[in-house]
N, C-alpha and C positions, 0 to 999 in steps of 0.2 A: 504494500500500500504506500502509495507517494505521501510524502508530509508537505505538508503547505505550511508555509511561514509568516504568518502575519506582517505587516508593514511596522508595528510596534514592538515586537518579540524579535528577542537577538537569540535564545535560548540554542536555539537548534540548527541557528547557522553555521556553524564553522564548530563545533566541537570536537568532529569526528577531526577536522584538520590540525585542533591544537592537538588531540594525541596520538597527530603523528609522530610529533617530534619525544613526544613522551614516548610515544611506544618502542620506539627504536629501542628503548630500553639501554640507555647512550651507558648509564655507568650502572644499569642493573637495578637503578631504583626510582624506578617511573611503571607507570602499568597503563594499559592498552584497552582501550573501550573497543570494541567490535563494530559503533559503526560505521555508517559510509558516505562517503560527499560525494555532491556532485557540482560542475561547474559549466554554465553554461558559454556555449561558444561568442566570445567576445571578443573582436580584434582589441588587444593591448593599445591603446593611442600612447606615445610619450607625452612624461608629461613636458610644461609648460618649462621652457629653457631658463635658466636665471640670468638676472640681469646684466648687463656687458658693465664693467667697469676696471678695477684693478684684476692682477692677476691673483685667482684665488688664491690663499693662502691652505694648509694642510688641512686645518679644522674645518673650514668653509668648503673645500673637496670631500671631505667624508661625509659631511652634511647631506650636501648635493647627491652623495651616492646614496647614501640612507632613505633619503627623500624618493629618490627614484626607481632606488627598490619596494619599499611601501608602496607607490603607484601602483606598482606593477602587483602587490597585494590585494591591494585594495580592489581593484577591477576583477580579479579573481573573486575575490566574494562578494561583489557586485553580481556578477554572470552566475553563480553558484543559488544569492537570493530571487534571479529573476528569473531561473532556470526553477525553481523550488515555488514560485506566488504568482499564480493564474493572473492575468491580467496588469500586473506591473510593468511597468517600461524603465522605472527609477530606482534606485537603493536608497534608500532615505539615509544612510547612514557612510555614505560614501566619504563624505566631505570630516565627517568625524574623524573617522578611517585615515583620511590620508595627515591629518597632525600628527598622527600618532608613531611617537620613536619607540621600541622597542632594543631589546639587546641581541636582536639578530646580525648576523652579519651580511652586510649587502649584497655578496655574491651568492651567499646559501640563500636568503629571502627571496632574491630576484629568481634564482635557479626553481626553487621549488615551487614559485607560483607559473612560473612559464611553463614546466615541466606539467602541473597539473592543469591547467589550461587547454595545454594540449591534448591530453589524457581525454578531458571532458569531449575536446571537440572533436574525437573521434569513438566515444564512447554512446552507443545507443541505446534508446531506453530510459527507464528508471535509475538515477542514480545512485539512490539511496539503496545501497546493497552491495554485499562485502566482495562482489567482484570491482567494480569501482573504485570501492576502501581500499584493494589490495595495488590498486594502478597509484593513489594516491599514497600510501605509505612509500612504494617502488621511488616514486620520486624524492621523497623525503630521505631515502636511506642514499639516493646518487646524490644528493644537495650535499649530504654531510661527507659523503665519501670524495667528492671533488672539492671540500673547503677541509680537507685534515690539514692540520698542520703540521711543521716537521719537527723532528725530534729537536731540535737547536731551539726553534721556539715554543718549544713545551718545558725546556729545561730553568725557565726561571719559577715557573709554576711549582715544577717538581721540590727550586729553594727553598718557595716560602714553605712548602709542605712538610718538608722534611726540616725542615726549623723549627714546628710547630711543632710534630713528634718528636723533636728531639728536649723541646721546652716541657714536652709534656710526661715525659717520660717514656712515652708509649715504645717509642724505638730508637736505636740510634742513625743515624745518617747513615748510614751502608745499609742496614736491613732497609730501611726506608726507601732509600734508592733501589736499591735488589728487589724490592716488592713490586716498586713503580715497571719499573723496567720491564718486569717477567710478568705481571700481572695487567697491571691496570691503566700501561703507557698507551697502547693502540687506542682503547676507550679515549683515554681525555685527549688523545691528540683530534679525535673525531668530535669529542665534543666542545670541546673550549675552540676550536676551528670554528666552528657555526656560531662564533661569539662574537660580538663587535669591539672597538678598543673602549670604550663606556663598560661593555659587560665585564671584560677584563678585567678593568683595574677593579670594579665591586667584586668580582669572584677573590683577586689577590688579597682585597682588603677583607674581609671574608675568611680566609683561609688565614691569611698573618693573625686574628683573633679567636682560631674558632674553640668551643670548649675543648677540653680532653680528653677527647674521646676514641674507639679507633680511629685510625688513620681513613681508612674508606667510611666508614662515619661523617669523619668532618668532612671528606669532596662530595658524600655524598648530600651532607647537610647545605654546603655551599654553591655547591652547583645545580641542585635540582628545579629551586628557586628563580634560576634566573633562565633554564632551560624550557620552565612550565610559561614564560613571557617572552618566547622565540616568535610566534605566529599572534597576532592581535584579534580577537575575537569581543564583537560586542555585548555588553553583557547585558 
């Protein structure tokens, strides 16, 4: 049975897409609702160019790409609502939508909403059903899997953590490391990759204070947080 989405209700728009990125199950401590999205077919327009003046500056360039990754969300759940509400031609919630920054990172944002967009526009039928879900997560696990980062920059991360265990008693810097390495390096170079430099420094700052707790404890306490506000859904 199709769900129909009210023009006032966010509830059931984009759920199934925030856990994708939960589902992935990035450090094993996220869990996976079963349903399924759909997105209607929507040529992506760019958005509106920024204005000419100086040369941007670094922060004013990440900006710009944040922004136009969001776009490129936001239309996605534009075509998702109007693909799901008989008679709509508008997202009333568009314009909300595109203010909004999140701690995803530009190239996974942008990747995963183009990736499932596409998905939508050759998907027929009913969307809401877990073969859909399954095309939508697929996208979500190549977002992360093309924004991993490399071992070089996952090794300040690995610092503060094993600082933390080492303040805390829980381990010393070599098992810390030997654990990171053997265990749980792959995972966060995947997930802290789908992160922006905003989510970064909160996950660092995070981690340099977290209780003492295990060690996968505190990533997992640090990072789940900011993982579960990867994709912007209204509420």
């Amino acid at each position: 049975m199709k769900v129909r989405i009210p023009g006032s209700s966010s509830v059931a728009l984009g759920l199934p897409a925030a856990s994708l990125f939960v589902s992935l199950s990035v450090m094993g401590c996220a869990t996976v609702r079963s349903e399924s999205i759909t997105v209607v077919p929507v040529k992506v327009a760019a958005p509106a160019p920024a204005e000419h003046g100086a040369a941007a500056s670094p922060p004013q360039e990440e900006e710009e790409a944040q922004r136009s990754a969001q776009h490129v969300w936001c239309k996605y759940l534009e075509a998702l609502f109007l693909r799901s509400t008989d008679g709509s031609t508008t997202w009333p919630r568009l314009a909300q939508c595109e203010v909004v920054r999140t701690p995803a990172a530009p190239a996974m944002l942008q990747r995963t909403a183009e990736c499932s967009m596409i998905a939508l526009q050759k998907f027929e039928g009913d969307p809401f059903t877990a073969e859909y879900a399954a095309e939508v997560t697929r996208c979500g696990r190549e977002s992360l899997d093309a924004t991993t980062m490399s071992a070089s920059d996952l090794a300040p991360f690995v610092k503060v953590i094993c600082a933390r265990a080492v303040a805390c008693g829980t381990a010393s810097e070599i098992e810390c490391q030997q654990a990171i390495d053997e265990t749980l390096g792959p995972n966060l170079r995947r997930a802290i990759g789908a992160i922006n430099k905003r989510g970064r420094a909160e996950l660092r700052a995070c981690l340099d204070s977290a209780a003492c707790d295990a060690t996968s404890e505190q990533i997992t306490g640090c990072l789940t947080p900011i993982m579960d506000r990867l994709l912007w859904l209204p509420e």
